[in-house]
C-alpha positions in Angstrom: 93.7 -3.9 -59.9 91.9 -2.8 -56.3 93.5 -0.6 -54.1 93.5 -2.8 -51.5 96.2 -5.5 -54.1 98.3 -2.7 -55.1 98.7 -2.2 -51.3 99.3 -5.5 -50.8 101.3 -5.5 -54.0 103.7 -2.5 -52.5 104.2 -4.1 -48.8 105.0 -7.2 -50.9 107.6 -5.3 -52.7 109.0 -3.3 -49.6 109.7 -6.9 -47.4 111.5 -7.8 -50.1 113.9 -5.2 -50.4 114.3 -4.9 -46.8 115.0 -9.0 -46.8 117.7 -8.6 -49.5 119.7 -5.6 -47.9 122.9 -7.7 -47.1 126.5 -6.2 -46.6 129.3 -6.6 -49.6 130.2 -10.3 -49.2 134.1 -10.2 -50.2 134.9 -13.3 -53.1 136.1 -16.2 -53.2 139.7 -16.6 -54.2 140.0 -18.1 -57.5 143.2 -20.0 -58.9 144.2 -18.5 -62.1 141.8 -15.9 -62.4 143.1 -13.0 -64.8 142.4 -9.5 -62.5 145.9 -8.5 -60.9 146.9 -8.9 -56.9 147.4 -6.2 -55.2 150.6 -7.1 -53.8 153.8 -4.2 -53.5 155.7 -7.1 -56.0 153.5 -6.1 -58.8 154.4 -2.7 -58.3 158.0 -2.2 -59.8 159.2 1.3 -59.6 158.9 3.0 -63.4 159.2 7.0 -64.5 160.7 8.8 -62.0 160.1 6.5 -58.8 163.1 4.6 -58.1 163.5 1.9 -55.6 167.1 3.5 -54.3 165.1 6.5 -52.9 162.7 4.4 -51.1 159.7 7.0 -49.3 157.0 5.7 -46.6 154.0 7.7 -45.7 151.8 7.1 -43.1 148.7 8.8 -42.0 146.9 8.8 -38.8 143.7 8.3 -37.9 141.6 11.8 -36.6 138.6 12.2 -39.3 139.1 14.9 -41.5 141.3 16.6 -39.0 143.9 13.4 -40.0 142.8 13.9 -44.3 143.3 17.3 -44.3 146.6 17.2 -42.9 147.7 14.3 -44.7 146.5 16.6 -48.0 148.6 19.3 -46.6 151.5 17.2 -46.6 151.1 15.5 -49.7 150.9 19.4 -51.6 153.9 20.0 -49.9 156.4 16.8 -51.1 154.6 17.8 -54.5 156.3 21.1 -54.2 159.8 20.3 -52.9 161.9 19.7 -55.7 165.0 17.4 -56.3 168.0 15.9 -57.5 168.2 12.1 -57.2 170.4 10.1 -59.8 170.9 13.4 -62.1 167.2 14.0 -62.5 165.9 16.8 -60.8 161.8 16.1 -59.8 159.4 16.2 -56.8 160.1 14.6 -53.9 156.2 12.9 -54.6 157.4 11.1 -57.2 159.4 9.2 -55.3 156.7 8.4 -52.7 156.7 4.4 -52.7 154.0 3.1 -50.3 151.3 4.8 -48.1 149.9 3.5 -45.1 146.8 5.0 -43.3 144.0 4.4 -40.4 140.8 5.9 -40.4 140.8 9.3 -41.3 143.8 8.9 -43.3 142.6 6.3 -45.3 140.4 8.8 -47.4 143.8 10.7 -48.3 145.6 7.6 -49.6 142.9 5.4 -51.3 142.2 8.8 -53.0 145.5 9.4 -54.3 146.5 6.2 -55.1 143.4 5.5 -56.9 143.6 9.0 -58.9 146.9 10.7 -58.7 147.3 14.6 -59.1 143.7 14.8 -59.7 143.8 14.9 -55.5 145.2 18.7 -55.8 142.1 19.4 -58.0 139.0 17.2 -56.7 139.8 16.1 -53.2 139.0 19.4 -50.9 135.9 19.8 -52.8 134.3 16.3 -52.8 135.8 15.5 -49.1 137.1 18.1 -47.0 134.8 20.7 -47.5 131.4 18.1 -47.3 129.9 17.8 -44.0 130.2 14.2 -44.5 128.2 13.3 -41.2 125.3 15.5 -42.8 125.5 13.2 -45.7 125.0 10.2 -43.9 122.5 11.4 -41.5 120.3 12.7 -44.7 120.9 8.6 -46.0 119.5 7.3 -43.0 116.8 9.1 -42.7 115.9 8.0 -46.2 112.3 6.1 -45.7 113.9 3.1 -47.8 117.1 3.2 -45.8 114.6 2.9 -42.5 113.5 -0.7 -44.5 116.8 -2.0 -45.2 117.9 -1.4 -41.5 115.2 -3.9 -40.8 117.8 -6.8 -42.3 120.2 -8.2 -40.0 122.6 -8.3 -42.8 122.5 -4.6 -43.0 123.8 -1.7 -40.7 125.2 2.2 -40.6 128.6 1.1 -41.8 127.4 -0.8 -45.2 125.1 2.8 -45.7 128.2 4.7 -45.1 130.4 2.5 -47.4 128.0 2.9 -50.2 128.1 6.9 -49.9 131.7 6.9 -49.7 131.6 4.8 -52.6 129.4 7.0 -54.9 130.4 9.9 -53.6 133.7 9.8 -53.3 135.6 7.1 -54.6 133.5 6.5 -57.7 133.0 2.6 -57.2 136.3 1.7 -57.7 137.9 -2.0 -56.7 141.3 -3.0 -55.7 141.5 -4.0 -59.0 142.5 0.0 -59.9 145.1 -0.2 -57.2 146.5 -3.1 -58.4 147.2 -1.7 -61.9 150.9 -2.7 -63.2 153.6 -0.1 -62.5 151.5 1.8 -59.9 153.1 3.3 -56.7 152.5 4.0 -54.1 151.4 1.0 -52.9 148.6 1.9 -50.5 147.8 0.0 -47.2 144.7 0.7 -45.9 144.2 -0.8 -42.2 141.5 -2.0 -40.2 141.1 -3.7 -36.7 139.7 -7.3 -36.3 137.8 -7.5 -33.3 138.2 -10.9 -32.7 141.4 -10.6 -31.0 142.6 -6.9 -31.9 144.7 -7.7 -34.4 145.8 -5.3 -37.0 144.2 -5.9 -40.5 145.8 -4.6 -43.6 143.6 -5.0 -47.1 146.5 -6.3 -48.9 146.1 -9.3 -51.3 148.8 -10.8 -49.2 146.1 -10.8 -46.3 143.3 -12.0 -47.9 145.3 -15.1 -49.1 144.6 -16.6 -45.9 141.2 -16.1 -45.7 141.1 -17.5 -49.5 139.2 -14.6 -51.0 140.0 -12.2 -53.9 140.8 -8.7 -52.9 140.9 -7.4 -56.6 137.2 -7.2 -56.8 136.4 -5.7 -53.6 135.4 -1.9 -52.9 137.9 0.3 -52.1 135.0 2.4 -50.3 134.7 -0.2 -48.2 138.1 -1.1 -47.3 138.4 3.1 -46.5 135.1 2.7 -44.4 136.4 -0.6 -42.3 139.4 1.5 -41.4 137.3 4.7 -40.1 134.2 2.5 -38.3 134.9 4.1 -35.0 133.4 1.9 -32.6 130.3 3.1 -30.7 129.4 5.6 -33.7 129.6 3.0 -36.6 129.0 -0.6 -37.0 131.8 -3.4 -38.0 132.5 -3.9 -41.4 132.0 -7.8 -41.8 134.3 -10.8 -44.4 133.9 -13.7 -45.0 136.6 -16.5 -44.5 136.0 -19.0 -47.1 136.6 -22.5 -46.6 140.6 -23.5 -47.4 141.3 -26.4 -49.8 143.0 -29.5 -49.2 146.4 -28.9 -49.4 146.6 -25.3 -48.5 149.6 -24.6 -46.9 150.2 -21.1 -44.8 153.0 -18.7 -46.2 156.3 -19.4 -44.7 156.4 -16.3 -42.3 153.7 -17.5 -40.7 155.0 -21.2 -40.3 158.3 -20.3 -38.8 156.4 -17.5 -36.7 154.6 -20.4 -35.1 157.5 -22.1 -34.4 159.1 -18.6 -32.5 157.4 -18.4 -29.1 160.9 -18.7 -27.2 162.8 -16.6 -29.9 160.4 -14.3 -31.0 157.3 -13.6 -29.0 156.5 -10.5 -31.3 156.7 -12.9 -34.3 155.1 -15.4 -32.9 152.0 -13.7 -31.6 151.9 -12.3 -34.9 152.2 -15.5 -36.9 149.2 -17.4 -34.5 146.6 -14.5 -35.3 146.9 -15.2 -39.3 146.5 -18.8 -38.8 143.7 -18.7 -37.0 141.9 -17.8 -40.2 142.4 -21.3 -41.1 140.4 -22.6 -38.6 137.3 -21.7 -41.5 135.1 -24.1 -39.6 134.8 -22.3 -36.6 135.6 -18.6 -37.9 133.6 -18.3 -40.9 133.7 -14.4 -40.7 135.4 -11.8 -39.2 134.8 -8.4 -38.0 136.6 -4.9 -38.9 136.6 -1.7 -37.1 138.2 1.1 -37.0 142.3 0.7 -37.5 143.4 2.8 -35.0 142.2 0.2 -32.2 145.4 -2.2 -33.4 147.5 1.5 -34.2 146.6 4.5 -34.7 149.6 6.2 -36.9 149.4 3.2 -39.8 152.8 2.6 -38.9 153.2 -1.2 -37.6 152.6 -2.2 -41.2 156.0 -0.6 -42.4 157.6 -1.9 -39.7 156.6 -5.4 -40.1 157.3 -4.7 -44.1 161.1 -3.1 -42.6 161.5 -6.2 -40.0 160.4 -9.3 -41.4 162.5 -11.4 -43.8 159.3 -11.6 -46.5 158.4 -7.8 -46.0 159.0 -5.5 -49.4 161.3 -3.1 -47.5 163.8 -6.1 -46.0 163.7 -7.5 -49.3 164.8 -4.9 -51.3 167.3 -3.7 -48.7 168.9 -7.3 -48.9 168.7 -7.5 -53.1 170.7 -3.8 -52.5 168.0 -1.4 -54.0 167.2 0.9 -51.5 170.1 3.4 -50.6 168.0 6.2 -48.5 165.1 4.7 -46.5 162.7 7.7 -45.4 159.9 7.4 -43.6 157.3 10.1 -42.7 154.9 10.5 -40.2 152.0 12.4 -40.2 150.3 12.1 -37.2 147.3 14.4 -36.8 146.4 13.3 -32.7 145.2 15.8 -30.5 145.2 16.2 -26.6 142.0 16.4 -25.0 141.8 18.4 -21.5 141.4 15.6 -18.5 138.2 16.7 -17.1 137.4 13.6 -15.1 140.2 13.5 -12.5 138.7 16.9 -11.1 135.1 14.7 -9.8 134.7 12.7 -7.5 131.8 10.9 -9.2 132.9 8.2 -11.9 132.1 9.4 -16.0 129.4 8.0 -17.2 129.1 5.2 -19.4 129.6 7.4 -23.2 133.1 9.1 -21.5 134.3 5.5 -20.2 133.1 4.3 -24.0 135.3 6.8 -25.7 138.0 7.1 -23.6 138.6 3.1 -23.5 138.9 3.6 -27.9 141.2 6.5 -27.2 143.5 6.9 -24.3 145.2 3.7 -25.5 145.7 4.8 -29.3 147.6 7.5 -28.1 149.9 5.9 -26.3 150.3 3.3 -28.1 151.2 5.5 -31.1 154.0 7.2 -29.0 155.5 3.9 -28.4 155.5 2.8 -32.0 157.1 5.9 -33.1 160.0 5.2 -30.5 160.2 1.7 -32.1 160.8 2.9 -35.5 163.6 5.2 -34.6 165.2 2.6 -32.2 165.2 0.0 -35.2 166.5 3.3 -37.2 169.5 3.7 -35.1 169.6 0.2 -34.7 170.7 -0.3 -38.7 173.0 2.8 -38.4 174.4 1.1 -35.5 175.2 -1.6 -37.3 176.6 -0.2 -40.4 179.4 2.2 -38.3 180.3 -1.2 -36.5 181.3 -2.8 -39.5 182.7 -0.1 -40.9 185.0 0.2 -38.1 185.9 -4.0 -38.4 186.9 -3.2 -42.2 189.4 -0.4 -41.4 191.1 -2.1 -39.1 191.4 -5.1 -41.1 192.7 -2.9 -44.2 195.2 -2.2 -41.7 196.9 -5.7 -41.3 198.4 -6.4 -44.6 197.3 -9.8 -45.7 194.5 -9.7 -43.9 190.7 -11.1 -45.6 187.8 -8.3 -46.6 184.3 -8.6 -45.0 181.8 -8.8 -46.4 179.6 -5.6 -47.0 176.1 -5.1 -45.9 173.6 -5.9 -48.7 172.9 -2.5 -48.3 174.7 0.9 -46.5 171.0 2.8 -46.1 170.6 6.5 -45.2 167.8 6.0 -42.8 165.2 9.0 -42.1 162.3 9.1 -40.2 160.4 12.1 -39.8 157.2 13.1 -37.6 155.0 15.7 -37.6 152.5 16.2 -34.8 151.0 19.7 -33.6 153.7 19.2 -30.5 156.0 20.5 -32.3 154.1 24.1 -32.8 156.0 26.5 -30.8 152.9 28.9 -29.9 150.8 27.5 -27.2 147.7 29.0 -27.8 148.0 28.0 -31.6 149.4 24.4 -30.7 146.0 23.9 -28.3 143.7 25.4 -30.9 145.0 22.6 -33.2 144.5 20.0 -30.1 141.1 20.9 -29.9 140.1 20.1 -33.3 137.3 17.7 -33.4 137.2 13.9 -34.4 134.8 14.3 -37.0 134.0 14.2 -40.6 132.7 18.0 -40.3 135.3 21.0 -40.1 134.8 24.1 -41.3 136.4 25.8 -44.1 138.6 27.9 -41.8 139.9 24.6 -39.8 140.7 22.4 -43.0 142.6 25.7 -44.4 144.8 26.3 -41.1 145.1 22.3 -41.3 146.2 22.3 -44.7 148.9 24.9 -44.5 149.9 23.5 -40.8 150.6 20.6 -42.6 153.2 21.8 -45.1 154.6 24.0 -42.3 155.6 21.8 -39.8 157.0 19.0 -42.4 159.1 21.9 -43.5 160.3 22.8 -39.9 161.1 18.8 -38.8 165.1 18.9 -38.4 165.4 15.0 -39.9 163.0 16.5 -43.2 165.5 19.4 -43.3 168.5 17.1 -43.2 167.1 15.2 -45.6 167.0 18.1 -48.3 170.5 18.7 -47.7 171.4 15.4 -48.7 169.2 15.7 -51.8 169.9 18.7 -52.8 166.3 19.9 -52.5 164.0 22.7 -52.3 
């Protein structure tokens, strides 16, 4: 063969591999297929979880800043000890679901994938790997340069497949969705269609008819940390519905709510959009804390709505203390651009339009969890009250009890609460990025444990458990 066809033979070869780069296309849902959903109902509580000490995490979004943290805090549940129901154990056992954005999301898929082995394996293959190193050495892989070429490729899909290899070592939903296995993990993204919050929940990708099972867990983690501007969108497909399909009930009474419910209802119209299959083929994800930036709306909506897995088992009288904790590794940046009279430039207006509203959007729906906490212990004194004084009438008819008299607890940790102000602002002015140095990921990893020790609602609950 001449040169000059082996050349030919080679370029031949390289526009082919640069036309078949394409993006993880998500599957079609198929009925009766045997791989498990990954729903919290095929989760039951077994060993030492129990459902009556019911346990929410959720982690923030902050790049390794927000996994190192979480880490921190995970090490230190594994280390406080209890009583609950005569058994004495670690207060991890009884962790029951995990939500995360972004940063956070490397934490959670990782343990819920693999467990303990996170105290062993995780500092080592994440927190301590210049990550962004990693991905800049990918792209500037010649064959990389080629695949770029394709449309249907992009920095996110490179970065997925990293994380993928790398770290999560190719695993599907289908590992999450093993029977028995808590915590149920959330991972959460941001459609940018209409700024939506995005869950990877089988639940979720019901609607756009496609099978989460067999999807990568690497990529789910990589939808929820594409910051925009930095990282392309992470792309689905919506797959046409079937005759006959019919929404889940939430969401048809949710449409039917816009002069009861406006929160329900706005909620209700975004997932049935996804019908509309014709017209939205695909969607776009990016990163999760666009939509909200603590991974904590999902446990609301799962506390709030009548088909969410916390209301239901607080009506079948499971869960008798409800604790949720917040890790939330956000930082304060120094406001530089009110001091000029000249406008920022386009990159400042670009990153402060993704980031001044996270933040305050996550201090609103930390206020919302606690008035909904005090909301329920509202209630339950109230009727308390209306059964004493009916005991004292003789003759008088019972009430009925709640379904369930819940110990509420939600506890957040944030670098606010460190009392030294020079310390508290060196932890604010950790960066964004998936590149800290030893010393910063061991300050945040005992930080973590510290402050979770200090909360007063953390403390409060020991007391009630007897704990360590």
């Amino acid at each position: 063969m001449s040169w000059t066809s082996s050349r030919s033979l080679l370029a031949a070869a390289l526009l082919l591999l640069a036309g078949c780069a394409h993006w993880v296309v998500n599957d079609p849902l198929v009925a009766g297929r045997p791989a498990p959903d990954y729903r919290f109902e095929r989760a039951p509580a077994t060993g030492k979880n129990t459902n009556s000490l019911f346990v929410c995490l959720t982690f923030s979004g902050g790049g390794t800043r927000a996994a190192a943290l979480a880490y921190g805090v995970l090490e230190k549940l594994r280390q406080t000890r209890i009583t609950w129901k005569g058994e004495e154990k670690s207060l991890l056992d009884e962790v029951d679901c995990i939500s995360s954005i972004s940063g956070g999301s490397f934490t959670a898929a990782y343990y819920g994938l693999f467990g303990a082995r996170i105290f062993e394996e995780f500092r080592p293959r994440f927190l301590d790997v210049n990550v962004e190193r990693a991905l800049v050495a990918r792209a500037a892989n010649p064959l990389n340069w080629l695949r770029f070429v394709s449309p249907n490729f992009d920095r996110i899909d490179l970065a997925a497949e990293y994380y993928d290899e790398a770290i999560f070592e190719g695993k599907r939903f289908e590992a999450l969705a093993e029977p028995g296995r808590r915590p149920f993990v959330i991972l959460n993204a941001t459609n940018l269609a209409n700024g939506e919050r995005f869950e990877f929940t089988q639940d979720q990708f019901d609607v756009l008819v496609s099978d989460l099972s067999t999807f990568p867990v690497a990529r789910a983690v990589a939808a929820s940390s594409a910051f925009p501007f930095l990282l392309s969108p992470v792309s689905l497909k919506n797959y046409p519905h079937p005759a006959g399909f019919t929404l889940p009930r939430d969401i048809r009474e949710g449409l039917n709510d816009y002069e009861a419910n406006r929160r329900r209802y706005y909620w209700a119209r975004n997932r049935a959009l996804y019908v509309d299959d014709a017209r939205l083929p695909y969607l776009h994800l990016m990163d999760g804390g666009l939509a909200d930036n603590i991974g904590l709306r999902p446990i609301e909506a799962a506390y709030r709505r009548t088909s969410g897995f916390i209301r239901r088992l607080m009506n079948e009288g499971e869960i008798e203390k409800l604790v949720i904790i917040v890790v939330n590794a956000g930082t304060q940046s120094l406001d530089t651009i009110s001091a000029k009279e000249n406008p920022p430039g386009v990159d400042v207006v670009a990153v402060k339009t993704a980031t001044v509203a996270m933040g305050n959007y996550t201090a609103e729906t930390i206020e919302v969890m606690k008035e909904l906490r005090e909301t329920r212990e509202r209630a339950q004194r109230n009727l308390a009250a209306c059964q004493r004084r009916l005991t004292e009438c003789p003759g008088a008819p019972t009430l009925p009890r709640l379904a369930t008299e819940i110990e509420p607890y939600v506890v957040e940790i944030n670098f606010e609460a460190i009392a030294d102000p020079a310390r508290r602002a060196w932890f604010w002015h950790l960066p964004t990025s998936f590149n800290l140095t030893p010393e910063q990921v061991n300050a945040l990893l005992a930080v973590g444990p510290e402050l979770l020790g200090a909360a007063p609602e953390f403390k409060e609950l020991l007391e009630s458990l007897g704990g360590r």
